[in-house]
C-alpha positions as CSV (number, residue, x, y, z in Angstrom):
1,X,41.2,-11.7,58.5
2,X,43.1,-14.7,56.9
3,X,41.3,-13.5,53.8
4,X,41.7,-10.3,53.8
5,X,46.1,-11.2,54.5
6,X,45.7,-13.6,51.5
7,X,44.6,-11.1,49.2
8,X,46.2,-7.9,50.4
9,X,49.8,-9.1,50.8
10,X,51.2,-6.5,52.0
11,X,55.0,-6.2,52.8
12,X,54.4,-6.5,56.5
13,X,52.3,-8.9,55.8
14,X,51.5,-9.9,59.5
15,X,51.1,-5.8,60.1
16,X,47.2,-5.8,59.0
17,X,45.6,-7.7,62.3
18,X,43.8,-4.7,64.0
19,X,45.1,-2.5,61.0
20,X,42.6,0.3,60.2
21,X,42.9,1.6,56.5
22,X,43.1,5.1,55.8
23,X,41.6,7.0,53.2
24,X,43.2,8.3,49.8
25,X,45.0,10.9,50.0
26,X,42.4,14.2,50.0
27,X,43.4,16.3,46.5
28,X,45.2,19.1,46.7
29,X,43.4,22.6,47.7
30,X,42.7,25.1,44.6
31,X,44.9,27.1,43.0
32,X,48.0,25.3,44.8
33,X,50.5,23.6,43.0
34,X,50.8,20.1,43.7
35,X,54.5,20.6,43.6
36,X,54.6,22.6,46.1
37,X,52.0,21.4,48.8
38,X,53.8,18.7,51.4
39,X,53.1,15.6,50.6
40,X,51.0,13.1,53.0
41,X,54.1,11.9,54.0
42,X,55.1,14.8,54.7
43,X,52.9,16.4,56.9
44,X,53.7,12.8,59.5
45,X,56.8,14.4,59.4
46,X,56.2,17.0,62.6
47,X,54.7,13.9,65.0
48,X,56.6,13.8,68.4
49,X,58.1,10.0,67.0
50,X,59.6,11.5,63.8
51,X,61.0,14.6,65.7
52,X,62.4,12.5,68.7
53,X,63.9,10.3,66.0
54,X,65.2,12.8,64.2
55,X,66.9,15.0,67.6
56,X,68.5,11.6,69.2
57,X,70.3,10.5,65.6
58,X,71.0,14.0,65.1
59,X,70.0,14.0,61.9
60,X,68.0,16.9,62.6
61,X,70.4,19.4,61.6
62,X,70.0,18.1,58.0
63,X,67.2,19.8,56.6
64,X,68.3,23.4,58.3
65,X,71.6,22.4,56.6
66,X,70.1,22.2,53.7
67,X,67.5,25.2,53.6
68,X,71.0,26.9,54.3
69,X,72.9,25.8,51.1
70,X,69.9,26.0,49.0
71,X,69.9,29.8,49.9
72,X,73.1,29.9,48.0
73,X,71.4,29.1,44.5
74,X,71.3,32.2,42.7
75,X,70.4,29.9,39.2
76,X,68.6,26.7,38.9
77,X,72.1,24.8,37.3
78,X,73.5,25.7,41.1
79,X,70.3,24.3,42.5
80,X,70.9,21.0,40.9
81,X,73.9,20.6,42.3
82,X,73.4,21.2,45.3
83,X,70.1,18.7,46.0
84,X,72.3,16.3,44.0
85,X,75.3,17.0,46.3
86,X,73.1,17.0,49.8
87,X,71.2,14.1,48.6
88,X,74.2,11.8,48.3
89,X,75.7,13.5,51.3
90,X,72.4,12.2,53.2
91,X,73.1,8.8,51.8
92,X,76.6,8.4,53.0
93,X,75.9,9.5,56.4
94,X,73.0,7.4,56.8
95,X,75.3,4.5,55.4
96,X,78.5,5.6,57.9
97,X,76.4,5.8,60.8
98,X,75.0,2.6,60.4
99,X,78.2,0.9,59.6
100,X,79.8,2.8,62.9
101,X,82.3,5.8,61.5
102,X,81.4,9.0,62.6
103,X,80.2,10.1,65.4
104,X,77.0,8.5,66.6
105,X,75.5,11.6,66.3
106,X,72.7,10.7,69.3
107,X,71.7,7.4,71.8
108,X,69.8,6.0,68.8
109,X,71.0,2.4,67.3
110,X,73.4,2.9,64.7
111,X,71.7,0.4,62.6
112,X,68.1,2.4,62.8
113,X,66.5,3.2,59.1
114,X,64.6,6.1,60.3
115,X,67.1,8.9,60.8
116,X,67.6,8.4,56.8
117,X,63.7,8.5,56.1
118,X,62.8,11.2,58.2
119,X,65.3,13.3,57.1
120,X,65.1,12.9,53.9
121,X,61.3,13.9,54.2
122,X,62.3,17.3,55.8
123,X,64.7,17.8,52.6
124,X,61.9,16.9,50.1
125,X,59.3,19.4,52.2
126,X,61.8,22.3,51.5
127,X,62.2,21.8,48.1
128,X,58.2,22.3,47.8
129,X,57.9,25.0,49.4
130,X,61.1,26.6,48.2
131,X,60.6,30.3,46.6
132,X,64.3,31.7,45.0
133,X,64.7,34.3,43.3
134,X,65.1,33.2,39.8
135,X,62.1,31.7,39.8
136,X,61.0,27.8,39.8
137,X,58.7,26.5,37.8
138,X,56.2,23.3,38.7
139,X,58.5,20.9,36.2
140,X,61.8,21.8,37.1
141,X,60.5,21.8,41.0
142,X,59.9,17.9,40.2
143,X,63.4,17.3,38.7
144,X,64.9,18.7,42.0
145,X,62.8,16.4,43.7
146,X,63.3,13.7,41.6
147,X,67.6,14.3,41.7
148,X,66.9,14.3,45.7
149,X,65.1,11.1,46.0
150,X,67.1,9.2,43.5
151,X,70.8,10.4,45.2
152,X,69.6,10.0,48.9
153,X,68.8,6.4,48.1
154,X,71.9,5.6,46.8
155,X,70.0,4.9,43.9
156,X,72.8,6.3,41.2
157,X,75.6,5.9,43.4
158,X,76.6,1.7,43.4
159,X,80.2,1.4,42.4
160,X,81.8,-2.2,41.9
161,X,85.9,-2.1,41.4
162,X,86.7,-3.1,38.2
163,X,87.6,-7.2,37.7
164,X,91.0,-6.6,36.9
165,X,94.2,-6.9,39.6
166,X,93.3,-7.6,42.9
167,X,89.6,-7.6,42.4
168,X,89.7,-10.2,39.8
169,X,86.9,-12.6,40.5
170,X,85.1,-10.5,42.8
171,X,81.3,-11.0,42.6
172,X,78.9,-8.0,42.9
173,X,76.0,-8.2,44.8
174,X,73.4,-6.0,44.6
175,X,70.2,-5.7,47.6
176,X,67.6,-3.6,47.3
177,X,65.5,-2.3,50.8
178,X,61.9,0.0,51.1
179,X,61.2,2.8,53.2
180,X,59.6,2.2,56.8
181,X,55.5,2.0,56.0
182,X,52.3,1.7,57.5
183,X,52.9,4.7,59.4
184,X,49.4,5.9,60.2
185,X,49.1,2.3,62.5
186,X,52.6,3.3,64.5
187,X,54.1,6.1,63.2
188,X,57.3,4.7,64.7
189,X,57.7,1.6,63.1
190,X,61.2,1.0,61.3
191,X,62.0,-1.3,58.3
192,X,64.3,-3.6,58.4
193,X,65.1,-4.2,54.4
194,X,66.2,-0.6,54.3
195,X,68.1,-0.8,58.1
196,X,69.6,-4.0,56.1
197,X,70.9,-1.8,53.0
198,X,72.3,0.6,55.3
199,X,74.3,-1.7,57.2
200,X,75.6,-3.4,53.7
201,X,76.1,-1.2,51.4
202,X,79.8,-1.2,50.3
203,X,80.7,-4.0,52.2
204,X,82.7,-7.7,51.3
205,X,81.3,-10.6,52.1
206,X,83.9,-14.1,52.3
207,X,82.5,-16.3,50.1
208,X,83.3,-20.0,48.9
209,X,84.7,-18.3,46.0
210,X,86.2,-15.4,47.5
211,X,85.4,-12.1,48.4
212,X,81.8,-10.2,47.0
213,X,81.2,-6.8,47.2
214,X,77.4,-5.9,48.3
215,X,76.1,-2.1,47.0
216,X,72.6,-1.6,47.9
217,X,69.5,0.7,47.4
218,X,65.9,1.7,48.8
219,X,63.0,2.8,47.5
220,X,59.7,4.4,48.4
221,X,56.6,2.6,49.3
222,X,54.9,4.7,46.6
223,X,52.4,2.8,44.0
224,X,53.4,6.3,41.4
225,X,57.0,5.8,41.9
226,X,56.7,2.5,40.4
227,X,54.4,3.5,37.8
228,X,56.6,6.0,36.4
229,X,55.1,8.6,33.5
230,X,51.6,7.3,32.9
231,X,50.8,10.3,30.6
232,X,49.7,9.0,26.9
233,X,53.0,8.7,24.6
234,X,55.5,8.9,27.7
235,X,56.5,5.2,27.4
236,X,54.3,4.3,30.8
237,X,55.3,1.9,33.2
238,X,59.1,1.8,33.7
239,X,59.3,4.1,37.0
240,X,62.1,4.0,39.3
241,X,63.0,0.3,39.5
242,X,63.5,-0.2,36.1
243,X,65.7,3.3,35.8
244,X,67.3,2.1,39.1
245,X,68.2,-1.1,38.0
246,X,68.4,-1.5,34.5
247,X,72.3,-0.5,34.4
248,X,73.4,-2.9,37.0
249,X,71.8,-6.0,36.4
250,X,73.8,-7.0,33.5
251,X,76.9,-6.8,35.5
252,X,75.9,-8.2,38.9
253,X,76.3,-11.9,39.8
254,X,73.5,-11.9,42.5
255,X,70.7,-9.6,42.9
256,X,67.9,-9.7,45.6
257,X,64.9,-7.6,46.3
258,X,64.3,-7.3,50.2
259,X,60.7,-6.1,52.2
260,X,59.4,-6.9,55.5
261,X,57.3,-9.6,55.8
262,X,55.3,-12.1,58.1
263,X,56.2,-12.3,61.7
264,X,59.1,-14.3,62.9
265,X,60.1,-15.9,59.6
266,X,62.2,-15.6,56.3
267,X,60.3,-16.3,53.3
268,X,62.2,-17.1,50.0
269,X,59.3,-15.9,47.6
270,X,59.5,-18.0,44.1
271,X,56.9,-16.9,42.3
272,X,55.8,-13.0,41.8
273,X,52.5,-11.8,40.3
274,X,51.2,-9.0,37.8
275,X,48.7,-7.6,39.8
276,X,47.9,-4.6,42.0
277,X,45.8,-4.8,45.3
278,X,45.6,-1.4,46.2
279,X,46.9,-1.6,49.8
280,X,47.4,2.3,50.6
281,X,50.9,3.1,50.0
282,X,52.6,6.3,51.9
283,X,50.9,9.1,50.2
284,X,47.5,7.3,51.2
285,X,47.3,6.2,47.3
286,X,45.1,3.5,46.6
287,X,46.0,1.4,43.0
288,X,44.0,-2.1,42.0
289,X,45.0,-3.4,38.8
290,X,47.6,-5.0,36.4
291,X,51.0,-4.0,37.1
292,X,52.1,-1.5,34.2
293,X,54.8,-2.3,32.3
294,X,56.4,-1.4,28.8
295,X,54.8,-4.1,26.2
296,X,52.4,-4.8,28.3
297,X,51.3,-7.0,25.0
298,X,54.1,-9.7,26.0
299,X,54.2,-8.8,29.5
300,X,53.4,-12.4,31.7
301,X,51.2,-12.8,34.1
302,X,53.7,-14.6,36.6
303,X,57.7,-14.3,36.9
304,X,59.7,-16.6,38.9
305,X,62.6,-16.1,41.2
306,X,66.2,-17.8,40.2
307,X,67.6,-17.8,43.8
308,X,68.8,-21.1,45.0
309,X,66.3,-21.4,47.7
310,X,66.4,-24.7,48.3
311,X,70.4,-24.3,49.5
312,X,69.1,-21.0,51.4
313,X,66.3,-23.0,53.2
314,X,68.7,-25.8,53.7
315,X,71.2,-23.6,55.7
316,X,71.3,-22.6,59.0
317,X,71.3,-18.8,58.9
318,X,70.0,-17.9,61.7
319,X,67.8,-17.9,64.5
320,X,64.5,-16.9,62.3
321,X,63.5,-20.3,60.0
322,X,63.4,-19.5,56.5
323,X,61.1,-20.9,54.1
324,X,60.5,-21.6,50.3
325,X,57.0,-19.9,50.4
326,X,55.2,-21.0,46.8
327,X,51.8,-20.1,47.8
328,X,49.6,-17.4,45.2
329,X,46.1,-16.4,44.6
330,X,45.2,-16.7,41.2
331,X,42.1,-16.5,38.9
332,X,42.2,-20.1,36.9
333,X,41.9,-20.2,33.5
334,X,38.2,-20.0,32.7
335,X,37.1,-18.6,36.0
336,X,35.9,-15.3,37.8
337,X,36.9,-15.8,41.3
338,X,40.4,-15.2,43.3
339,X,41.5,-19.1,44.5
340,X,44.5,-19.6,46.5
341,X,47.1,-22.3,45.5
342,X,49.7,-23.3,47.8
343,X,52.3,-24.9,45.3
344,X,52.1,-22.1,42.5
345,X,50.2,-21.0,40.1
346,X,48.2,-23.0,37.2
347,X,48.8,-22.8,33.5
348,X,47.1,-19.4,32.3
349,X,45.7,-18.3,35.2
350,X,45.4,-14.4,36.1
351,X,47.8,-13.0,39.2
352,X,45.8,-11.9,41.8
353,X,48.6,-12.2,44.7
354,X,52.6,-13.3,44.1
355,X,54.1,-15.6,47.4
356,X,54.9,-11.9,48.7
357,X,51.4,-10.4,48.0
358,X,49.7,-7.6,45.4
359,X,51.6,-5.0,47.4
360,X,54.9,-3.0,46.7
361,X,57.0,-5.6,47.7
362,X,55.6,-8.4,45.4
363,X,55.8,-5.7,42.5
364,X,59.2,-5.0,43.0
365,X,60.5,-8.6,43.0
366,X,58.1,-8.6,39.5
367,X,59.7,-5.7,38.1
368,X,62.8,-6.9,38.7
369,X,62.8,-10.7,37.8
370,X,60.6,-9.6,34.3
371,X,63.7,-7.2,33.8
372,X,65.7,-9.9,34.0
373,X,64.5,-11.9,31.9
374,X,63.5,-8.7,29.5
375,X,67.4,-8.4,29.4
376,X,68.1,-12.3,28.7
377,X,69.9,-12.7,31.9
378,X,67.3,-15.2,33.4
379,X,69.8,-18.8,33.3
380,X,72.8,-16.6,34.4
381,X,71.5,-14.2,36.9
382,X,70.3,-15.3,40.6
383,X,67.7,-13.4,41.0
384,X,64.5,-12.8,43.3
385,X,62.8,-11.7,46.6
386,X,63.2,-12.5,50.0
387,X,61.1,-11.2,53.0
388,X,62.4,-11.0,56.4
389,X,60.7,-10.9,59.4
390,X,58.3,-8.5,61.1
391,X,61.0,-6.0,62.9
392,X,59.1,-6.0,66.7
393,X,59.1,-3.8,69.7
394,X,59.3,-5.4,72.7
395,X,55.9,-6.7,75.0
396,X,56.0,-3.9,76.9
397,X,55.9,-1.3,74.0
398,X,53.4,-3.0,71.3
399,X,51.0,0.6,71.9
400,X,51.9,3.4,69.6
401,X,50.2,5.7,71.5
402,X,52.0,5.1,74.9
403,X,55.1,3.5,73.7
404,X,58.8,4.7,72.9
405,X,60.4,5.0,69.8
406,X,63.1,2.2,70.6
407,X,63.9,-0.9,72.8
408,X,66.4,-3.6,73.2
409,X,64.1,-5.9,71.6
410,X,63.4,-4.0,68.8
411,X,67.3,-3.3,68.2
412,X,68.5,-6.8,68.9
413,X,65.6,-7.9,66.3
414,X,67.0,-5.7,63.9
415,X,70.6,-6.5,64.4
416,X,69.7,-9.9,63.9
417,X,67.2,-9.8,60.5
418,X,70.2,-7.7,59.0
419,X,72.8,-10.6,60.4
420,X,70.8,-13.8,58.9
421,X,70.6,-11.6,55.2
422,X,73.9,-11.1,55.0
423,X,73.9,-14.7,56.1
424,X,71.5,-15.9,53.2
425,X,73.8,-14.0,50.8
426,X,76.2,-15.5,51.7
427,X,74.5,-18.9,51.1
428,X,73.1,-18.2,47.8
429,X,76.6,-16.3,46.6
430,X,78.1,-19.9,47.2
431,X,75.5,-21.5,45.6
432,X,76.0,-19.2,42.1
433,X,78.3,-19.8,40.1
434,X,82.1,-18.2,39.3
435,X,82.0,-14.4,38.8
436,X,82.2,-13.5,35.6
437,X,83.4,-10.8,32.9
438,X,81.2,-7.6,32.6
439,X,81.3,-8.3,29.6
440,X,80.2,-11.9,29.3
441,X,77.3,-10.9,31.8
442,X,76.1,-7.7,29.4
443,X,76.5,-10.4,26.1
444,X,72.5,-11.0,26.9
């Protein structure tokens, strides 16, 4: 089992013991449209835990609301707008619930993820199976999809105030969360990188340098999301993080991907690999390989992280330790098999795991930090991954079978993983150095 965590990696790392992996997703039945069957995700989405989730958040008025509005579109142009409109509504109310405004809508913690995830889901589901009257074809189906995901993330809505008046000097922070995952072990699990964005986005932060404003965004736990258009001539292997991100890094003056990790610990990951283990992602999607990027020609096999982990070890930020984890699996240089090194990889070795894995989490902090460099920002820009801990029930409700969907432990676990990273930004925002100009920040 050591073995098997080494090489899989997964962004609950600690999640695998007992884990039992599920097939690929089964294709879908003739004649159907892809576009239009529910996805594996999906069809999780009418469990008793999602549905109790759902009622006590009272988020489950959203997709009824939607069906509702999307009733209204007599032409595809007033489609648009309106998944583009619901989806960013979704976003915000996810974002004021966890943040305390409104009403609490339900005896769920305000902080909880899964009223966001869920939901969204039942929104997605309708837009499949959605039949107007001026007709929808497979393609356009997928835009509407795709304008749904990317606005319910908050993936195209991070706004910074200008650096000009009273904001002059401001940082920008940007934090980046996943979608719950491992859902077929315990279908009620939560994740606390996106319960973290929820409870940050939009907010300051007091820094030793003044205030820093912190916009965040999540993404799905999706090996095609990442992957992008893989069809020959489409440019393959900038999906959504690249899209996502590629306008804001240039202007940011801290940026840091966030997953769930191993149990009861931070780790500060420093180095990320290029490879692929093919951990099943949400769909039930299987992917082993190289990471695809543009140019894969000059693409590298390792990237490495430009936080200032040795001030975020260093400080006490709270009660979980937090470590500088270097440890990869690599192929050396001249061999065949997978070795692990604990200090880092060796000069032209093959990735085979990054400190956080060959999952989703490691190939996000990849994406990210190669971006960074792709854009020339890599000795201005603090930039990396970090992994919080394993977000826990308590002892008495460890079986997904018999247990409830929440507990104290489980919220004051959560409360406190999305305390100590806003406590690590904090750290490494001191540790950066002065904000600067938009401009001087896009010069690379």
């Amino acid at each position: 089992m050591t073995h098997l965590r080494v090489r899989i990696g997964v962004l609950g790392l600690a999640l695998l013991a007992g884990l039992t992996v599920t097939p690929a997703a089964t294709a879908t039945p003739a004649g159907i449209p892809a576009a239009r069957t529910p996805s594996t995700e999906e069809r999780r989405l009418d469990g008793a835990a999602p549905q109790e989730i759902l009622r006590r958040s009272g988020f489950d008025t959203v997709a009824p609301e939607f069906v509702r509005a999307l009733g209204r579109a007599a032409t595809y142009a007033r489609a648009e707008r309106i998944v583009a409109r619901e989806g960013a509504r979704l976003w915000r109310r996810a974002v004021d619930r966890a943040q305390g405004r409104g009403p609490a809508g339900g005896d769920l913690s305000r902080d909880d993820d899964r009223p966001l995830y869920w939901a969204r889901l039942g929104m997605t589901r309708e837009v499949r199976g959605w039949e107007p009257g001026f007709g929808l074809t497979d393609a356009r189906r997928a835009r509407l999809l795709d304008e749904l995901e990317r606005t319910s993330r908050g993936q195209d809505s991070v706004r910074y105030p200008a650096r000009t008046g009273p904001h002059q000097g401001m940082k920008r922070i940007l934090v980046t969360g996943f979608d719950p995952f491992t859902l077929d072990r315990d279908i009620r699990i939560s994740n606390p990188s996106g319960a973290t964005a929820l409870a940050l986005d939009g907010t300051t932060i007091r820094t030793a340098d003044g205030p820093a404003r912190v916009e965040t965004v999540v993404f799905p736990v999706r090996w095609q999301d990442f992957s992008g258009d893989t069809s020959p001539g489409s440019g393959s292997g900038e999906g959504t993080v690249e899209r996502t991100l590629r306008p804001y890094l240039p202007r940011v003056d801290l940026f840091t991907t966030v997953s769930q990790g191993r149990v009861g610990r931070f780790d500060v990951e420093r180095t990320n690999g290029a490879w692929r283990g093919g951990f099943p992602d949400n769909d039930n999607v299987s992917v082993t390989g190289t990471v695809p990027v543009t140019d894969p020609a000059s693409q590298p096999q390792w990237t490495t992280t430009s936080l200032p982990y040795a001030r975020i070890v260093a400080a006490h930020t709270g009660r979980f330790p937090v470590y500088d984890h270097t440890s990869v699996t690599e192929i050396p240089a001249g061999g065949t098999d997978p070795v692990v090194r604990p200090d880092g990889p060796t000069p032209g070795s093959q990735a085979r795991a990054g400190g956080g894995g060959d999952y989703l989490s490691n190939e996000i902090a990849y994406r990210a930090t190669l971006l960074r460099d792709r854009l020339g920002l890599g000795a201005s820009l603090p930039c990396g991954h970090v992994h919080t801990p394993v977000l826990q029930f308590g002892a008495d409700n460890t079986d997904p079978a018999t247990g409830t969907v929440t507990d104290p432990e489980f919220v004051r676990n959560r409360l406190d993983i999305i305390a100590q990273v806003r406590a690590i930004l904090t750290v490494a925002a001191d540790a950066s150095a002065p904000a600067v100009s938009g401009t001087e920040r896009a010069r690379g």
